[in-house]
VMD Tcl script that draws the C-alpha trace (Angstrom):
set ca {
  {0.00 0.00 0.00}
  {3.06 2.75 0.92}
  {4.18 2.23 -2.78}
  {0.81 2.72 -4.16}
  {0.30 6.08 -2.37}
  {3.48 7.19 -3.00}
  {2.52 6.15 -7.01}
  {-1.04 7.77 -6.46}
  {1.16 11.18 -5.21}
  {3.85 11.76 -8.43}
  {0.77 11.43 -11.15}
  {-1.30 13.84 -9.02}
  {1.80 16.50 -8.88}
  {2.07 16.17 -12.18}
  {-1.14 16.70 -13.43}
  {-2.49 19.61 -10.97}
  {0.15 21.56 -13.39}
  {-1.18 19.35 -16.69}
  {-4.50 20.21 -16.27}
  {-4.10 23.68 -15.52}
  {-2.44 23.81 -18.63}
  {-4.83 22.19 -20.22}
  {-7.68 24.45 -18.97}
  {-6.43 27.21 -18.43}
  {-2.88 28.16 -20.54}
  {-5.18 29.42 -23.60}
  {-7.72 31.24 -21.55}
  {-4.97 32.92 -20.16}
  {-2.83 33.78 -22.86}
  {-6.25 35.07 -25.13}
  {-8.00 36.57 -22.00}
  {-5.16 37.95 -20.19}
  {-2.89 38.52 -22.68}
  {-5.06 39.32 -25.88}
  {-3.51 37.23 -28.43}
  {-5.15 35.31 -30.68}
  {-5.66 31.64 -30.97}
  {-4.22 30.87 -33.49}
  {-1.11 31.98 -32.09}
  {-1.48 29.81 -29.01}
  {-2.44 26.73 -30.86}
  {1.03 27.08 -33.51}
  {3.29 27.31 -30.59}
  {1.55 23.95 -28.91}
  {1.83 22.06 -32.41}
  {5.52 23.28 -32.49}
  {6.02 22.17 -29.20}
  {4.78 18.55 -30.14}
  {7.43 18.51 -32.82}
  {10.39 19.53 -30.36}
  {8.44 16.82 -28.17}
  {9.15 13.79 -30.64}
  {13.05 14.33 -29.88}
  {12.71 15.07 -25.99}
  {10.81 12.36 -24.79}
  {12.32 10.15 -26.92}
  {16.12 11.36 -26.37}
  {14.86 11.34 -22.47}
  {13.82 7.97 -22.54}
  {17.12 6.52 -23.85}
  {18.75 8.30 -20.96}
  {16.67 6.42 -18.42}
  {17.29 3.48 -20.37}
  {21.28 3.71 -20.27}
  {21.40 5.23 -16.49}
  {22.54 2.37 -14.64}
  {20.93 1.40 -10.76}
  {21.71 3.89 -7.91}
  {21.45 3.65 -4.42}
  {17.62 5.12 -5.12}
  {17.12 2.78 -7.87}
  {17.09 3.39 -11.34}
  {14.10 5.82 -11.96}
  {13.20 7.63 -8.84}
  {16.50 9.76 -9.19}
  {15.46 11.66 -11.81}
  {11.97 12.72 -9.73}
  {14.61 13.94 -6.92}
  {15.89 15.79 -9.69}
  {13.67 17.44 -11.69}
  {11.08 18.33 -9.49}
  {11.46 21.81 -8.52}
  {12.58 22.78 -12.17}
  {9.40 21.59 -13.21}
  {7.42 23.24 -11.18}
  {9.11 26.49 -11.42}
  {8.89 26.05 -15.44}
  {5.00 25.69 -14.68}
  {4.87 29.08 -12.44}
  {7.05 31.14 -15.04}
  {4.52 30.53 -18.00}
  {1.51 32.47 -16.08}
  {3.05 36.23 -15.61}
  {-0.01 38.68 -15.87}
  {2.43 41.59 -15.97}
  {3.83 41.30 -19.76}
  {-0.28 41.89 -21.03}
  {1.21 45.26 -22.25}
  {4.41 44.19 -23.02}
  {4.28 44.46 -27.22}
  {3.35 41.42 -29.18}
  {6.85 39.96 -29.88}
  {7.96 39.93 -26.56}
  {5.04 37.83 -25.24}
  {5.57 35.47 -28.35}
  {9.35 34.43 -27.70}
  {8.17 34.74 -23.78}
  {5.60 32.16 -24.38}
  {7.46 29.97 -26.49}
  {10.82 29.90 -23.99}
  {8.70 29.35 -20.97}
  {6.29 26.51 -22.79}
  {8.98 24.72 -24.23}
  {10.96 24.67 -20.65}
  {7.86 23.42 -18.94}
  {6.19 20.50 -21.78}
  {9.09 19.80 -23.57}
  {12.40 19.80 -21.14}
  {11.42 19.99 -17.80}
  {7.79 17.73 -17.83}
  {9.53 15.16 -19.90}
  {12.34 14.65 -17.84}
  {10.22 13.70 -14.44}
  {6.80 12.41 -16.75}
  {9.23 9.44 -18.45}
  {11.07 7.89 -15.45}
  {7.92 8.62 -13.38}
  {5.71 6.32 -15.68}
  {8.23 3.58 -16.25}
  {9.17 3.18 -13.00}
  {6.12 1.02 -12.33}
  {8.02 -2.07 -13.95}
  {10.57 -1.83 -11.09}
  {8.71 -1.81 -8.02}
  {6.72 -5.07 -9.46}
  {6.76 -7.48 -12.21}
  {3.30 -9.20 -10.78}
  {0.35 -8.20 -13.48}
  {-2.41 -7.99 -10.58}
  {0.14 -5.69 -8.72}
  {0.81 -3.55 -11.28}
  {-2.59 -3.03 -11.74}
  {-3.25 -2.11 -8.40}
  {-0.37 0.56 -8.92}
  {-2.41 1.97 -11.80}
  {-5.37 2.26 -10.29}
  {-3.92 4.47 -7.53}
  {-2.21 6.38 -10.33}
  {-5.28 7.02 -12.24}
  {-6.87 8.06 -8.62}
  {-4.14 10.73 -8.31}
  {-4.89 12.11 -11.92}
  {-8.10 12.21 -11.31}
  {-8.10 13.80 -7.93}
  {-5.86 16.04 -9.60}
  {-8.08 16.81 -12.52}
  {-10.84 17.55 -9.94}
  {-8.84 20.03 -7.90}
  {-8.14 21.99 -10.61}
  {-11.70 21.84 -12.49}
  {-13.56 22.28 -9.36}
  {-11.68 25.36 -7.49}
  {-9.92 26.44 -11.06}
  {-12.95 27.94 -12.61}
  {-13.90 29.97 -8.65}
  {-10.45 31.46 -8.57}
  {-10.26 32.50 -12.06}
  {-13.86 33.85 -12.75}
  {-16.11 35.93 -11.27}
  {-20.10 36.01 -12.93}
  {-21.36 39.67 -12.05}
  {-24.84 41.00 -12.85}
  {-25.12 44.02 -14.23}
  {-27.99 46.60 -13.39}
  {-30.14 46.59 -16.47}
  {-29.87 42.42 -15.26}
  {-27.38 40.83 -18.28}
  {-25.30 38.64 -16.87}
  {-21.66 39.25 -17.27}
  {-18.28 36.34 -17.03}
  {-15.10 37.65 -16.02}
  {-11.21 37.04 -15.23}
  {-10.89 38.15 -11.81}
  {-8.21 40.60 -10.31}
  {-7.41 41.61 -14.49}
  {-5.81 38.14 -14.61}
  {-3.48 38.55 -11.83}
  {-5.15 35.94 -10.13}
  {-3.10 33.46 -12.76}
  {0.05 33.63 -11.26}
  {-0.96 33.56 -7.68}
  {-2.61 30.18 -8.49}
  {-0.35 28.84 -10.62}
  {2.45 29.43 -7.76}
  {0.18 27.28 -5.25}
  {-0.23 24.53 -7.90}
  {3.72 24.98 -7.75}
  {4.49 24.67 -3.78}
  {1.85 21.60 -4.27}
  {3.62 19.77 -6.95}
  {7.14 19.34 -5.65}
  {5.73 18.28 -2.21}
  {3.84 15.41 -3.79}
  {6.64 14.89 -5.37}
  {8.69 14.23 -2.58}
  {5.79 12.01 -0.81}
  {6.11 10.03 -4.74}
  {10.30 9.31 -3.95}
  {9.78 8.66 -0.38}
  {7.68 6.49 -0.18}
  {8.12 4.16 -3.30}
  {10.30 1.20 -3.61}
  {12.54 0.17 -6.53}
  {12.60 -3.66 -6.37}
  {12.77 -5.01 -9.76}
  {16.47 -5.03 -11.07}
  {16.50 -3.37 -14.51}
  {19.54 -3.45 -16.11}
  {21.10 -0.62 -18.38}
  {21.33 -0.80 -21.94}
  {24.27 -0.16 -23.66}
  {24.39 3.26 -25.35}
  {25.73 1.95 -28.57}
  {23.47 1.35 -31.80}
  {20.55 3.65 -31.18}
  {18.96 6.34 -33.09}
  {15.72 8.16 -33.28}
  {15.42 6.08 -37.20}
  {15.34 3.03 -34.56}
  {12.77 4.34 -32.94}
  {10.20 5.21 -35.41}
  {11.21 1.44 -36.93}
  {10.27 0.29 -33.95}
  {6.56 1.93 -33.94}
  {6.01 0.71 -37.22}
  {6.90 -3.04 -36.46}
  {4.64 -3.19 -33.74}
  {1.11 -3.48 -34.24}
  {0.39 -3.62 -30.09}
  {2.32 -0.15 -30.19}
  {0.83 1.04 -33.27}
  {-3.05 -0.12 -32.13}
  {-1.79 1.85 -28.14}
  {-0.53 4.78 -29.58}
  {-3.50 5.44 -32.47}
  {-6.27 5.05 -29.62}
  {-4.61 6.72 -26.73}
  {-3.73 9.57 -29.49}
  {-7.82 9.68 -30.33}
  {-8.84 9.27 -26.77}
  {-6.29 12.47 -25.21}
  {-7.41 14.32 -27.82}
  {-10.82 14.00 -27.43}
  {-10.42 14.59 -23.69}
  {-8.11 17.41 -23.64}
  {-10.48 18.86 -26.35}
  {-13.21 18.92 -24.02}
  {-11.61 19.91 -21.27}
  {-10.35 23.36 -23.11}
  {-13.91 23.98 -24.63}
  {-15.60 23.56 -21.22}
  {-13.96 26.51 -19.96}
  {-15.92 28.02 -23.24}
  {-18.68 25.89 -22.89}
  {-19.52 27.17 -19.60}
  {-18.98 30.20 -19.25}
  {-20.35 31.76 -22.09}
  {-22.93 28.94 -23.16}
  {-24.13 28.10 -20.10}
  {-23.61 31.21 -18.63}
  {-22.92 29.19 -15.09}
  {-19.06 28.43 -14.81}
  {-19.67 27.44 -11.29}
  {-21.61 24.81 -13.05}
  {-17.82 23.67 -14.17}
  {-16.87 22.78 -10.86}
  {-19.81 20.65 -10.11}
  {-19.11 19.18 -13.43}
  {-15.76 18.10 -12.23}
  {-17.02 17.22 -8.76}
  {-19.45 15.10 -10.04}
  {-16.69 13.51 -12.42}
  {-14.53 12.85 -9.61}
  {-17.20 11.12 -7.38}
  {-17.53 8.52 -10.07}
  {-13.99 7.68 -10.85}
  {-13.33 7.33 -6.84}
  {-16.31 4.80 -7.31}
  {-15.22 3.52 -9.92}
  {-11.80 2.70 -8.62}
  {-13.20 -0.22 -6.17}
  {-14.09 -2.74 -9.41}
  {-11.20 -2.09 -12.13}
  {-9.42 -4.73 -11.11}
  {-11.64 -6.90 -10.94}
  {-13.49 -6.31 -14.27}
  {-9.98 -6.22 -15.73}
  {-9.14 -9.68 -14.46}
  {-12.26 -11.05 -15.64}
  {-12.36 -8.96 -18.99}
  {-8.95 -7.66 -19.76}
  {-7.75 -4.64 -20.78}
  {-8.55 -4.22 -24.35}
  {-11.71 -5.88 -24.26}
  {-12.81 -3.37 -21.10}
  {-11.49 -0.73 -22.66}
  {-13.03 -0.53 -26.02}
  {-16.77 -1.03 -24.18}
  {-16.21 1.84 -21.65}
  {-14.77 3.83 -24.11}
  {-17.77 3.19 -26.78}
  {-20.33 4.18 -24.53}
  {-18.69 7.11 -23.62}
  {-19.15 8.41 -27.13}
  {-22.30 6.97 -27.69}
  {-23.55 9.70 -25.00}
  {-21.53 12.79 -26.21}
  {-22.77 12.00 -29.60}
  {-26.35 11.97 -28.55}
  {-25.81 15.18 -25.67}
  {-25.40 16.90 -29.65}
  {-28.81 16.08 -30.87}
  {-30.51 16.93 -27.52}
  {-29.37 20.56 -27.56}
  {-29.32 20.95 -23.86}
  {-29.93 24.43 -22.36}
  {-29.97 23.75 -19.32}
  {-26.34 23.69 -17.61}
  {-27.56 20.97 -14.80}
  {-29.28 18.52 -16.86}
  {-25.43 18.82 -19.34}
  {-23.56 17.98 -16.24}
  {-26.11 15.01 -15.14}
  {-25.72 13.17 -18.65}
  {-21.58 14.26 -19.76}
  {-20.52 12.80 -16.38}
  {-22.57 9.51 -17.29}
  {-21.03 9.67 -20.62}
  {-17.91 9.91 -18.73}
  {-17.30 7.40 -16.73}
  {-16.18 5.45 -19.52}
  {-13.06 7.71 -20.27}
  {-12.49 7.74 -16.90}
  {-12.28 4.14 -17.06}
  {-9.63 3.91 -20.05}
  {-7.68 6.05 -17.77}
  {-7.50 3.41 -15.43}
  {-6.56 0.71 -17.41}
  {-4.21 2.34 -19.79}
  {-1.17 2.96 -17.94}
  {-1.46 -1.19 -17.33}
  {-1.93 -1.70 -21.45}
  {1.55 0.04 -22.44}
  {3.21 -2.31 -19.54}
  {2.00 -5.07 -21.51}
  {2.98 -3.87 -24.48}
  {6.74 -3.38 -23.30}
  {6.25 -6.87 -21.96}
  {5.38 -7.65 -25.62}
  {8.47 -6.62 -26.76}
  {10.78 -7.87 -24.81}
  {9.11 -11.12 -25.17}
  {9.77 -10.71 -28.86}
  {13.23 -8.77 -29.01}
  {15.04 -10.50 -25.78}
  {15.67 -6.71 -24.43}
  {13.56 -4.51 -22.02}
  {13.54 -0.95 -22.86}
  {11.02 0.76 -20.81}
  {12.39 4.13 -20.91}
  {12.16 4.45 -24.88}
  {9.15 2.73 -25.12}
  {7.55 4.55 -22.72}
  {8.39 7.70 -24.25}
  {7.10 6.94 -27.47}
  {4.10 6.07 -25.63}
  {4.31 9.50 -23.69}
  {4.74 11.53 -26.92}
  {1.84 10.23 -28.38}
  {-0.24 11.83 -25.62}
  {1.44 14.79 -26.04}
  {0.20 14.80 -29.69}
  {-3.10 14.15 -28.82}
  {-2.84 17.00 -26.04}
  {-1.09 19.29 -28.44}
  {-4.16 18.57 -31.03}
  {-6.54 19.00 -27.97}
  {-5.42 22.10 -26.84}
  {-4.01 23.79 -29.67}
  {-7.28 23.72 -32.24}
  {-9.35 24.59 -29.94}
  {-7.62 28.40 -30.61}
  {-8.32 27.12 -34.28}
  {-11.81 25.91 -33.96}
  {-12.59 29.05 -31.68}
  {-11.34 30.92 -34.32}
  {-12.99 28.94 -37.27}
  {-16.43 29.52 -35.69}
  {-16.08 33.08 -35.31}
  {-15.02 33.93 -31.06}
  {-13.80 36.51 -30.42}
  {-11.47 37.21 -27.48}
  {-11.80 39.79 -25.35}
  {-15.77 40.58 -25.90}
  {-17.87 40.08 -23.64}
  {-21.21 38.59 -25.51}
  {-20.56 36.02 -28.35}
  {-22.79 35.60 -30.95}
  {-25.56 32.79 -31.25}
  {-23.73 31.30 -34.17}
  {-20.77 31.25 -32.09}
  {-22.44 29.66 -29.31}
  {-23.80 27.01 -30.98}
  {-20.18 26.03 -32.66}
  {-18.75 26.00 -28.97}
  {-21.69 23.14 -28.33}
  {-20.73 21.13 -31.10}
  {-17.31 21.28 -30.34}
  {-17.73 19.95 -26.76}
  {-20.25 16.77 -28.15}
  {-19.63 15.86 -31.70}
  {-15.89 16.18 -32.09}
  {-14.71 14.10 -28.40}
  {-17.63 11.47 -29.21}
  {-16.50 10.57 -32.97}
  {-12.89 10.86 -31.25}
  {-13.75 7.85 -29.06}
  {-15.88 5.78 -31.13}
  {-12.51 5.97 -32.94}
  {-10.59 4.46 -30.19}
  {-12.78 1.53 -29.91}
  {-12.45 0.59 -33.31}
  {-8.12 0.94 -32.71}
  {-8.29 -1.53 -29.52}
  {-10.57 -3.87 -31.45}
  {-9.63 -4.05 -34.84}
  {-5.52 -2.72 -34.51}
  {-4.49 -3.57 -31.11}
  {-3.65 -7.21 -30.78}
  {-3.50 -8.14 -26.92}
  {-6.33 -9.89 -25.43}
  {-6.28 -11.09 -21.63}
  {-4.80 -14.31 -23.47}
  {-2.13 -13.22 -24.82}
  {-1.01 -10.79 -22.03}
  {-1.32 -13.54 -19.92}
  {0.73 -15.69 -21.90}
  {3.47 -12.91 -22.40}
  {3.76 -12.87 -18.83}
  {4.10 -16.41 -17.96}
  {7.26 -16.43 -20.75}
  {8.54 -13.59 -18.95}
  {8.75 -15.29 -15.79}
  {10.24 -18.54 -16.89}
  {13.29 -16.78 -18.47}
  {13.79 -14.69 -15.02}
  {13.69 -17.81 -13.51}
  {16.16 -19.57 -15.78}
  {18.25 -16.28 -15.44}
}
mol new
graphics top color blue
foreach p $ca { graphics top sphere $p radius 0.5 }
foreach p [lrange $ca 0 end-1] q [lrange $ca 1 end] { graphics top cylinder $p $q radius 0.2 }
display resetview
């Protein structure tokens, strides 16, 4: 159980600052700062690109570093903790809104770049493959998913529940109109972004304390790779092709959502308070939810659970489109139904690229969780690059307009859509990559594992 807190504790530090990014970077830098979406959303796709080096350079690293007293993963969270965290701070300065136009580009780049693509990658990677080292028991590494998925999500719900109080404040004017703004001129962002901070590194240190490296992993040699080897790899892998099409369909769709809500809500609904119950609500269910993955897992297995949760989750954001909801609290009712199910993938994912590192090495006689992982980790970063980053386009395509305070009804509607249709195709997308592309049933994972353990035990 002390590992599995401590587990539960890194994924929650690191995605209080995720999903504040997530939610909040473009409202910030078009609210705050006044530029335009497009803008925003070119610097995230850029930042994917540099991305498809980093994480991939960074897993090779973790790959070659040999054991340590601490093991051979946790050093790196000792490491790059605080310059993570600052990176996150830095990227939230209210002061340069009058600073001219080029200035606040190269500052945004410098600072986003430093937090997503340096700093992030270098804790995210080791972080996520360390679970392979404190057991090699399926059921058990399970168990340390669940808890991680728990931390995410408590994470998520921190920052969509008290994220949308701090930041807005909904005013009523005296001839009645209701009226959504930033509070404090935006200089509430860095005040908040500095607590997410302070809370970061300390769970953190609660993640490295607390956690137990146990499964030898030896270090590769640092001859004979290159980022060509990479890629080949992807490509000769359907398990890692079928992982890395549906998680890229699934973070998309989520992250999507996510940025549009703060849209959605706020000048839709009218309610962003609504938001918060939103994510409250959300939250609820995936602590719920968290007593029977295993189980249904075990009896299931991952891809098969997957691609039902997952369907039915866009079966009900496909039909919130046709019911045209006005009402903000009969939206939040039926989206956190629809839900549950990505909540659910999010369990069980984290699990499914273990198995598909197991799949390699079963095939290729080497373990490489650090690169594989990272190929793994950049294809979320894709799909949160395309989540974040066209929503500035698809604002912009519809016709929003920053800064104003009423949006058109045309405008309105197009935000809708863009929180129903697009994440429900999205994930009747995934279903159809764990089904049709992805090749590991509970058979053969179980199978994998069993050769796995004869050839320790002959080692």
């Amino acid at each position: 159980m002390r590992d599995k807190i401590g587990y539960l504790f890194g994924d929650f530090g690191n995605d209080v600052m995720l999903i504040f990014v997530s939610q909040f970077l473009m409202v910030f830098y078009t609210q705050v700062w006044g530029m335009k979406p497009t803008i925003v959303g070119t610097m995230f796709l850029v930042a994917r690109i540099i991305d498809a080096f980093t994480d991939v350079t960074m897993g090779r690293i973790v790959d070659i570093t040999p054991q340590g007293k601490d093991g051979k993963f946790k050093r790196w969270i000792r490491i790059m903790a605080a310059p993570v965290a600052i990176a996150s701070f830095l990227m939230y300065q209210s002061f340069l809104r009058d600073y001219p136009i080029g200035i606040k580009i190269v500052y945004m780049y410098v600072t986003y770049l430093l937090y997503g693509s340096i700093c992030f990658t270098g804790i995210n990677i080791p972080y996520g493959a360390m679970a392979s080292a404190i057991t090699d028991k399926p059921n058990e590494r399970q168990g340390l998913i669940t808890f991680r998925a728990m931390g995410a999500y408590i994470g998520e719900f921190i920052i969509g529940f008290f994220g949308p109080i701090l930041i807005y404040q909904r005013v009523i004017n005296p001839d009645g109109a209701v009226e959504v703004t930033i509070r404090n001129n935006g200089n509430i962002f860095p005040v908040v972004a500095g607590g997410i901070s302070i809370v970061a590194i300390v769970c953190y240190a609660l993640c490295y304390f607390l956690t137990t490296e146990r499964i030898k992993v030896p270090a590769l040699t640092k001859e004979g790779f290159s980022f060509g080897k990479s890629i080949k790899m992807i490509f000769s892998n359907r398990a890692m092709i079928g992982i890395l099409a549906g998680t890229l369909c699934l973070v998309f769709g989520n992250l999507l959502t996510g940025g549009v809500n703060a849209y959605l809500y706020a000048y839709y609904f009218k309610m962003p308070a609504a938001l918060s119950t939103y994510n409250a609500v959300k939250l609820g269910i995936a602590l719920t939810m968290a007593l029977g993955v295993t189980y249904i897992v075990k009896k299931l297995g991952k891809r098969e659970a997957i691609s039902i949760a997952v369907g039915f989750a866009g079966c009900v954001f496909l039909t919130l489109n046709f019911l045209n909801i006005k009402n903000p609290w009969v939206y939040v009712t039926i989206a956190s139904i629809g839900f549950s199910g990505v909540t659910f993938f999010g369990y069980v994912i984290w699990g499914a690229i273990i198995d598909v590192i197991d799949d390699s090495e079963v095939k290729t006689e080497k373990r490489e969780d650090g690169t594989l992982y990272a190929i793994y980790s950049f294809s979320r970063k894709v799909g949160q690059a395309l989540g974040s980053s066209l929503v500035g386009y698809a604002l912009a395509i519809i016709g929003f307009q920053a800064g104003v305070k009423e949006q058109t009804p045309e405008v309105l509607r197009g935000i809708y859509k863009l929180a129903t249709v697009v994440p429900g195709t999205l994930f009747i997308l995934v279903v159809i990559m764990f089904m049709f592309v992805y090749p590991l049933s509970k058979k053969k994972v179980e199978m994998n594992a069993e050769i796995l353990r004869q050839r320790r035990a002959g080692n």
